[in-house]
C-alpha positions, 0 to 999 in steps of 0.5 A: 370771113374770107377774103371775098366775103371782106370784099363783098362787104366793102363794096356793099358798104361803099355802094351804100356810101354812095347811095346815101350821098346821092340821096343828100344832094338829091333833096338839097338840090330839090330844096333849093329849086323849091324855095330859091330858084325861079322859072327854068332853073327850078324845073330843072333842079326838080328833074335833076334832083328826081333823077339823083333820088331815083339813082339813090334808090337803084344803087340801094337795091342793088346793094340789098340783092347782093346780099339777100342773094348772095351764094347759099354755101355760107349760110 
């Protein structure tokens, strides 16, 4: 693999890192405004956590196209 491959690579993998980490705190926070907080905060944890699940998902896909995508030479 050349080194921009190993590049490419690494990045997707610590896209992927992120993403999933993203994703973890999205629904702990959502679990939390959903059976402790009470009033503002829980509608605030609701919205914060919709917001950090629906940036997992971005992230995710980005990651995916660069690799669905990626230049046809080196297939």
């Amino acid at each position: 693999m050349s080194a921009g491959g190993e590049d490419r690579s690494a990045r997707r993998r610590s896209r992927l890192l992120l993403a999933g980490l993203l994703a973890v705190v999205g629904l702990i926070l959502l679990l939390l405004a959903l059976t402790v907080a009470t009033g503002t905060v829980a509608g605030l944890e609701v919205v914060l956590a919709l917001l950090l699940l629906a940036a997992s998902y971005a992230v995710q896909r980005v990651a995916r196209r660069e690799t669905v995508y990626r230049d046809e030479r080196r297939r």
